[in-house]
VEXPAMAR-64785 format. One record per residue: residue in one letter; x, y, z of N, C-alpha, C in turn. Coordinates in pm, whole numbers, plus 50000, padded with zeros to 5 digits. Last residue first. Layout:
N
AXYZXYZXYZ;...
//
This chain:
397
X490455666547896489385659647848488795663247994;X493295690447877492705676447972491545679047891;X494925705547577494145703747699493535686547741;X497535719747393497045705747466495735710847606;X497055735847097497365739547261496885726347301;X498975738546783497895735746860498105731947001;X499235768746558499555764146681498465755646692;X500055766546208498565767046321499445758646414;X501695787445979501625774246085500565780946165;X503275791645724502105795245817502005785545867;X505655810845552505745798445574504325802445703;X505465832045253505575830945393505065814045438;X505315827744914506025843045027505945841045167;X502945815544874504415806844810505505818444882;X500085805045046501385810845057502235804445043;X498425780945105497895792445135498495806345077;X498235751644905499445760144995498225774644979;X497175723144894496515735244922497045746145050;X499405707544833497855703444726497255715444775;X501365711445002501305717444855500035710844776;X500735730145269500405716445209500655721945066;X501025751745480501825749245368501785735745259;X501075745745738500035747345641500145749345509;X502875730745998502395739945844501725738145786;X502275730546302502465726846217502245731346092;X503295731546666503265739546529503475733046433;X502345730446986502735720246878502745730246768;X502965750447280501925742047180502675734047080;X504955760847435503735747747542502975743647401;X506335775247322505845783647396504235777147405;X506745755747041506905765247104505895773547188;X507875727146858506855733746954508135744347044;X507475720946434508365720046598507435725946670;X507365711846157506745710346275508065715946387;X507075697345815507355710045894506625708946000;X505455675245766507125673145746507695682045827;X502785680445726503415674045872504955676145888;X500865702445612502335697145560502605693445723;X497165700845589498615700045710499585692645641;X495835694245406495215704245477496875708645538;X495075666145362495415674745235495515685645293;X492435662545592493255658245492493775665945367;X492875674345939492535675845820492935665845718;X493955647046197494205660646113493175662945985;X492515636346562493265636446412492965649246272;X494955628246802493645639246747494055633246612;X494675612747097495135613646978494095622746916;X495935604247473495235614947385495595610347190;X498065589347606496545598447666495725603847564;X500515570547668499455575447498498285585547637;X502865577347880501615568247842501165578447706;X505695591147961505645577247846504365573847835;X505425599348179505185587648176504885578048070;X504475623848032505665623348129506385612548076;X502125610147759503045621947887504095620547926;X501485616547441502395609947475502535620747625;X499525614547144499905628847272500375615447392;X499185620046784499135605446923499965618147038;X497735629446525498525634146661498665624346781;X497365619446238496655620546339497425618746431;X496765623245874497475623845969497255624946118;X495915605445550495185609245669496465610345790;X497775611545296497415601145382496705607745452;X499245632445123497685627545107497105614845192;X501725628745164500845640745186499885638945213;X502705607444995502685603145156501845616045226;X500755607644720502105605844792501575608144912;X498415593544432498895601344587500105595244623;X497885598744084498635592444187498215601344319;X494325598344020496005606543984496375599144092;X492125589243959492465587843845494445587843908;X490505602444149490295611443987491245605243900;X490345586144362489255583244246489575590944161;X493995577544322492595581044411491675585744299;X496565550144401495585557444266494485560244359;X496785536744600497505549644549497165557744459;X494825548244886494805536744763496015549144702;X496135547145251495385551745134495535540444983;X497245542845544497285540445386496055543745326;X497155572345838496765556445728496735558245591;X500235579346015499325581245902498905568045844;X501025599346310500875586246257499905590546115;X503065618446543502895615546398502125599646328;X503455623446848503545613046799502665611846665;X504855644547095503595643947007503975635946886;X504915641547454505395638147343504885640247208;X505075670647730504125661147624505175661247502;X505965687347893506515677747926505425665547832;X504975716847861504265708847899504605693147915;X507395728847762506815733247892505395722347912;X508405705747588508985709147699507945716347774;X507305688647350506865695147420507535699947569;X509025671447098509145672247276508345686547273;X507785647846824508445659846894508305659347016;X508405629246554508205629146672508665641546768;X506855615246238507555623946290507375618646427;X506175582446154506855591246087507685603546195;X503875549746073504305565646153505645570546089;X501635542345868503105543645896503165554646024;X499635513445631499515525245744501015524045842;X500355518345284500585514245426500635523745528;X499945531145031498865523045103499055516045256;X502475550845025500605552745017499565545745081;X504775527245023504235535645098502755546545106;X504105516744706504165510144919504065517844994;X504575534044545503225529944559503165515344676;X506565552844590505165553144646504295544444651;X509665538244698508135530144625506775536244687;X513075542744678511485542844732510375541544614;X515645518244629515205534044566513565531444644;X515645486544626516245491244623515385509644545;X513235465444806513645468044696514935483044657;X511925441844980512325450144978513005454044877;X509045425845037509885426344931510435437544889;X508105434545259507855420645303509555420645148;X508335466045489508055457745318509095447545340;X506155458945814507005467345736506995459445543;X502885466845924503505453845866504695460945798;X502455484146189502835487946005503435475245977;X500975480346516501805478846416502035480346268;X498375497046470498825492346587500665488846486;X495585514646371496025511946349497215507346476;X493855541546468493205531446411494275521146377;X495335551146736494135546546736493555539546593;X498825545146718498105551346632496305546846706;X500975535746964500655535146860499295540146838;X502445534247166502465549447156502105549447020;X504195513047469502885517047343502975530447313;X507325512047533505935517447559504715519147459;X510425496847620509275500947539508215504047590;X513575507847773512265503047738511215504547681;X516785501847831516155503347700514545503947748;X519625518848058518415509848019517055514547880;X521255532248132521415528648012520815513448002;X521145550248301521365537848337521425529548219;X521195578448190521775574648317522145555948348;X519835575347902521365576747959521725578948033;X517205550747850517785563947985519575561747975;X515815549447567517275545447586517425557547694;X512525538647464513545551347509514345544347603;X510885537347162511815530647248512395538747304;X507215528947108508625538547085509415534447197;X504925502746970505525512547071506965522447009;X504395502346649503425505046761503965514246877;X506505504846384506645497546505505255505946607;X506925513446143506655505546150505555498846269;X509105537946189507775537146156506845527946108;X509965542646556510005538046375509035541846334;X511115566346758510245562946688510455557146561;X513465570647023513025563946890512055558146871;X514765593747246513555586547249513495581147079;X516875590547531517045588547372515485583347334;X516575610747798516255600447734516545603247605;X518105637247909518225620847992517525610447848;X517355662847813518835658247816519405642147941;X514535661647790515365662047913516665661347943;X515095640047516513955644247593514855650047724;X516235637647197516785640447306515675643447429;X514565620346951515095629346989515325628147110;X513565607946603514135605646754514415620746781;X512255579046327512315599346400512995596846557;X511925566646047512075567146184512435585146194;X512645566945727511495573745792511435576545979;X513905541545715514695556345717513745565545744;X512485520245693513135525445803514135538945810;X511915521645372511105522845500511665526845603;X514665509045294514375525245250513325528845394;X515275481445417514335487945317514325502745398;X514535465845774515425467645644514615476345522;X513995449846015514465465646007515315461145885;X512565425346078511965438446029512445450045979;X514365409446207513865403546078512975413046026;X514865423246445516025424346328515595420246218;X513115430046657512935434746570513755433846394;X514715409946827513355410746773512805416546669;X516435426546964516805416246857515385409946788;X516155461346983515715451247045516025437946942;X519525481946925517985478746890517625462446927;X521395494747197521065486147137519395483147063;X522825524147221521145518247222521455506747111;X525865534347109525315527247247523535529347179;X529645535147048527935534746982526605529847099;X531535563347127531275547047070530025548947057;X534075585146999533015577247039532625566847036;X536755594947092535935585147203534985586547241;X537345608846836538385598246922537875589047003;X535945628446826535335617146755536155605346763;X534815649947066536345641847061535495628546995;X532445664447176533065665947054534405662847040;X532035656347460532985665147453533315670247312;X531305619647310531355632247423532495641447395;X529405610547063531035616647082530765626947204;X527525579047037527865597047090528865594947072;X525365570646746526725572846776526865587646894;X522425543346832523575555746790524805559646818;X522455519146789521625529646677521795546046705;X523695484046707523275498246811522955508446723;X521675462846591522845461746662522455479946695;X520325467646222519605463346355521335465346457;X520195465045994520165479346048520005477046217;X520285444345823521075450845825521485466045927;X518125427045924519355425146024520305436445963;X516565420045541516405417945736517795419945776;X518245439945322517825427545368517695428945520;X518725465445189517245460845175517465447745204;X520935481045193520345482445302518905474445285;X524495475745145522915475945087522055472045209;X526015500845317525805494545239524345486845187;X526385516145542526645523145461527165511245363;X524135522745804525265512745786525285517845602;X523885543246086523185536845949524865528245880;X522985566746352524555553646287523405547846185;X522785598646471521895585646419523255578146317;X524325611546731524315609746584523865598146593;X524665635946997524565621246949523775620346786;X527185647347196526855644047070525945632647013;X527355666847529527765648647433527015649047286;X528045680847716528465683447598528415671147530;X526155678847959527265668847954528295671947817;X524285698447884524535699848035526005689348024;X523765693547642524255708147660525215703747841;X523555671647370523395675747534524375687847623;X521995674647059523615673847177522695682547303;X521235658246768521045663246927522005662346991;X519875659146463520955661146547520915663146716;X517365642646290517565655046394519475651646463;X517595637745923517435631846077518405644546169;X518505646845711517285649645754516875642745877;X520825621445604520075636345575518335632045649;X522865606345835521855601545727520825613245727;X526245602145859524645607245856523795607345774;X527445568145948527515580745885525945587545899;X529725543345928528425548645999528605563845965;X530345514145764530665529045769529715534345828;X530265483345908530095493245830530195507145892;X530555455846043531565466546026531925473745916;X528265445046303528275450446196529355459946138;X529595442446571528905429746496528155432846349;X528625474846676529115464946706528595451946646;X530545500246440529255496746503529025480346510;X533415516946473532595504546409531265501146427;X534635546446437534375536246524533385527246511;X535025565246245536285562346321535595546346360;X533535582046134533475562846040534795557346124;X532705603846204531765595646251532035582546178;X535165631446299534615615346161533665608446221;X534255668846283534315652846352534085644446243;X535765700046234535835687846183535815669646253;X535655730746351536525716746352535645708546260;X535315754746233536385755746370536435740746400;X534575773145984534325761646016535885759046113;X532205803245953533375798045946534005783446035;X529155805945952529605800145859530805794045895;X528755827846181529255833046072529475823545927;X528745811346461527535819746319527685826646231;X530875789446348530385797646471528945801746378;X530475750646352531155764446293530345774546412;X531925718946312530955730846402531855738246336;X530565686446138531005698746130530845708746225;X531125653446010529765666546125530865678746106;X531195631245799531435640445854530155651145909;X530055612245590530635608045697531225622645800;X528485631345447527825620045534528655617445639;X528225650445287529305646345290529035639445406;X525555667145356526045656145219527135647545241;X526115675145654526155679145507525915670245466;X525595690945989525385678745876525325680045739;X526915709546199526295710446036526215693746043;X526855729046470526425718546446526555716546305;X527435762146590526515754746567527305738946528;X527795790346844528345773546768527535764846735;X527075808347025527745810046904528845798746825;X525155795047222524925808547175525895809347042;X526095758347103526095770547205525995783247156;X525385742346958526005735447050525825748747147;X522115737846726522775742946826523645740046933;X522455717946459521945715546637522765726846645;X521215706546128522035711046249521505714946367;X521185694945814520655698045907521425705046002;X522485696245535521385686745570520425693645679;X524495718345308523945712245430522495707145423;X527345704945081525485705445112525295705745224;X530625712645268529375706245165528135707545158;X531705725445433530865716945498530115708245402;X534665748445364533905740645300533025730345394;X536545765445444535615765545517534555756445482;X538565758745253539215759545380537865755845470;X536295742244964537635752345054537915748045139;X532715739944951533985739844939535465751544990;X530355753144978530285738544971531765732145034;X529585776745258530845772545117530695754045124;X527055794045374527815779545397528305776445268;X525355822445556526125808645424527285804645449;X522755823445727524335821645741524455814145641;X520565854045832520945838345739522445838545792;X518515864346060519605863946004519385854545936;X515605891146202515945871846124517505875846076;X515855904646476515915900946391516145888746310;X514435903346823515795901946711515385902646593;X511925907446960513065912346993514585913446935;X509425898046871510255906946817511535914246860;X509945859146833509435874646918510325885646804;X511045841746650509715840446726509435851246783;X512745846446382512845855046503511835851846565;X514675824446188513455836146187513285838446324;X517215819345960516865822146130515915830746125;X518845795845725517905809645760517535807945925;X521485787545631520135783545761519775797345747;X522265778145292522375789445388521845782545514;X522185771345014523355761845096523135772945239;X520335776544848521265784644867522505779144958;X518575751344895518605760044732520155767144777;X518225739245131519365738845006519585744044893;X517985759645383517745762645267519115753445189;X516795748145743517395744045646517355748745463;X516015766446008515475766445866516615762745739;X515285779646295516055778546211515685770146106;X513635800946471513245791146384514455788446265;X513985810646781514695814146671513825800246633;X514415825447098513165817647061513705821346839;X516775839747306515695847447224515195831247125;X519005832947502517475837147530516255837247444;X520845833947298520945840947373519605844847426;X518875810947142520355823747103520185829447177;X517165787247097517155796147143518555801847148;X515525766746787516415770546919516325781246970;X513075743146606513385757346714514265756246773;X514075735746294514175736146395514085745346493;X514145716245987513515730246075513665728946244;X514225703045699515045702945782514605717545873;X513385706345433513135691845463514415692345624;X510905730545387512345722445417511895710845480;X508925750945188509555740145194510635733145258;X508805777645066507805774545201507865759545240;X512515790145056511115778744996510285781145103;X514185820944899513645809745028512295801544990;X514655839944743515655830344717515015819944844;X513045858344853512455852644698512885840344662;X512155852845197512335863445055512175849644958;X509165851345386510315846545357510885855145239;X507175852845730507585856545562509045857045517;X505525836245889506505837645877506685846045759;X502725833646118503035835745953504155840845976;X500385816046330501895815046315502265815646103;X497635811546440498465813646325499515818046319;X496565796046787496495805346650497315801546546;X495085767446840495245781146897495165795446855;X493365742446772493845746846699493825760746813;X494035715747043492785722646979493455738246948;X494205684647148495005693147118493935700347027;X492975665647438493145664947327493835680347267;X493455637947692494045650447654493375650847524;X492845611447770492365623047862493335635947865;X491545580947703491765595947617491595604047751;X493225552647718492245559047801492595575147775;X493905523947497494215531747578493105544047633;X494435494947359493415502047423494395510947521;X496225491747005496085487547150494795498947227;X495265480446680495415492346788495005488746954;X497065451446507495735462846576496125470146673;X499305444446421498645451846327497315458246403;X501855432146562500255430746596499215442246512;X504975415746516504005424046502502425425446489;X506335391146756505925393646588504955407446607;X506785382846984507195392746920507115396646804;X504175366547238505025369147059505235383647032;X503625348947444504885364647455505275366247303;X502365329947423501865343347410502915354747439;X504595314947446503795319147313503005325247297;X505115314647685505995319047608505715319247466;X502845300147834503485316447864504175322947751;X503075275347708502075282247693502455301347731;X505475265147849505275269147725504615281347637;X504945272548112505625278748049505975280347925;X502875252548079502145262848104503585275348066;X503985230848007503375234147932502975247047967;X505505228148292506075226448186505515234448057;X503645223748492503915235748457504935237648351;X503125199148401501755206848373502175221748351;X504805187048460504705183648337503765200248268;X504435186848752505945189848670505925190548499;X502705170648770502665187548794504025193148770;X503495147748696502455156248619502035168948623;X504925144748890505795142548762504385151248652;X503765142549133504885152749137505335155648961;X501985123349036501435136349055502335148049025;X503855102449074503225103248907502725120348951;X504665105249320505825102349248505145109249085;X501795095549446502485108049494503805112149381;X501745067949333500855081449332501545094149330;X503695054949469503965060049315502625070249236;X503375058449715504335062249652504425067749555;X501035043549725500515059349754502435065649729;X502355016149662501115021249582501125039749522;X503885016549864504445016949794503465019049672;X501685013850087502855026350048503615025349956;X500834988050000500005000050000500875012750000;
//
């Protein structure tokens, strides 16, 4: 008989050994990392509601067009700087009236030469930042144009991938004022349309501006590696929050990833679209862009910091047909665009959504607690002489 209630006891131990066996199975297949194409549930208790008009005016040699804009501040004073490649210049428009607008040109070539500029960051009241054409190189100059050094960004390898890392036009620059650190978006500087090419770390700092000792740090999640390839992922967006977080947005991807450079921990957060959740990325990747993939896929895109209100504001757009009923192609303009509002705490609270055909998204930054975006749509530009933007102000629900 005990030797019966033995092997009872013996089979039980072995079946509840079995049982939680499966159940960790079971755990671990619902932990899929594959992408979820629906929109997660979240709880609305912000929305953003048009303030005023924001009109810039520009001269003759200036576009109501860049593919590169930024607010800083100069000595206190609230500035819209303004990528012109027509002229190779930054224009500077004046948010108050207390300064004037300046330009600064920029010699492709020479002693002072930066090449095409792309973009740039303010390092200090009288030092800027360049990104050119000339990819593998950053550049600071004062405000005059004249060029006071020269960083390589192909010094230092990016890890388990040993490609050229370099800049990639039209992605934000950010440097940390309080630590002087640099940080540059890393891209690999070969063919870029198979799974895993883009994946390992994703950016480059140079502290102190010494391209001697930088290295590369945010690892991208390994999960994602059979996704990140194709032209597509060059759309991603990031920026500096608080001079503490690295925040990255794909555009693929549902949540956004923020890298704390105190502890140099990674984590994710939902911060995807209300009609839409994950962007199946392109399945058949192809070399040069493809409106007619991108039109019909639903994508995110931009991402900004709201400082006096400590709000994220999160860019999303749904696919469309590419051909629309009159017949004519659409581009990425003509998607439907809609504001995802991001707090402190990293949570979604809020999404609005935009006119269609109405709002150039490409142009955006925030000032003085609202969001600013242009109006400048080229299916229905208001003004080819001044750049116009509608503030919009966050309120609780």
């Amino acid at each position: 008989m005990e030797r019966f209630s033995g092997y009872l006891e013996n089979k039980n131990r072995t079946l509840m050994l079995f049982g939680l066996i499966l159940m960790a199975l079971g755990n671990s297949c619902t932990k899929d990392q594959s992408l979820n194409p629906l929109p997660r549930d979240y709880t609305a208790r912000m929305t953003l509601l048009p303030s005023d008009t924001l009109r810039i005016p520009i001269g003759y040699r200036s576009n109501v067009y860049s593919k590169y804009i930024k607010k800083c501040e100069i000595n206190g004073v609230p500035f819209l700087g303004v990528v012109n490649e027509n002229t190779n210049e930054l224009e500077f428009y004046s948010l108050t009236k207390r300064k004037e607008d300046f330009k600064i040109p920029f010699q492709a070539e020479g002693p002072n030469g930066v090449g095409s500029i792309r973009g740039f960051e303010l390092i200090s009241d009288s030092t800027l930042l360049i990104g050119s054409s000339l990819r593998i190189r950053l550049y600071v100059t004062d405000l005059e144009g004249n060029l006071q050094k020269t960083l390589k960004t192909d010094i230092i390898e990016r890890k388990g991938l040993p490609f050229v890392q370099l800049y990639y036009t039209y992605q934000p620059l950010m440097f940390n004022r309080k630590k002087n650190d640099l940080f540059v978006l890393a891209r690999a500087d070969t063919d870029v349309n198979f799974p895993g090419k883009w994946t390992g770390t994703v950016f480059l700092k140079i502290p102190e501006l010494d391209d001697e000792s930088a290295r590369h740090i945010f690892e991208l999640p390994s999960h994602l590696g059979k996704y990140v390839h194709g032209a597509y992922f060059t759309h991603s967006s990031h920026l500096l929050m608080d001079d503490r977080y690295l925040v990255l947005a794909i555009p693929f991807y549902n949540d956004i990833l923020i890298y704390d450079l105190e502890t140099e921990e990674l984590i994710e957060k939902p911060a995807g679209s209300k009609h839409f959740g994950d962007a199946l990325p392109w399945d058949n990747a192809v070399s040069g862009m493809s409106e007619s993939f991108y039109v019909p896929s639903n994508s995110y895109r931009e991402i900004a910091y709201d400082k006096e209100n400590q709000l994220l504001y999160r860019l999303a757009y749904q696919g469309v047909d590419y051909i629309g009923p009159d017949g004519q192609r659409r581009n990425w303009d003509n998607k439907p665009p809609s504001v995802i509002i991001i707090n402190s705490d990293f949570e979604k609270v809020g999404e609005v959504d935009l006119p269609v055909n109405t709002i150039y998204t490409r142009m955006y930054f925030t000032h003085d607690g609202k969001l600013y975006l242009s109006l400048n749509h080229p299916d229905n530009n208001p003004s080819e002489d001044q750049m116009v933007f509608v503030g919009f102000k966050p309120e609780e629900l």
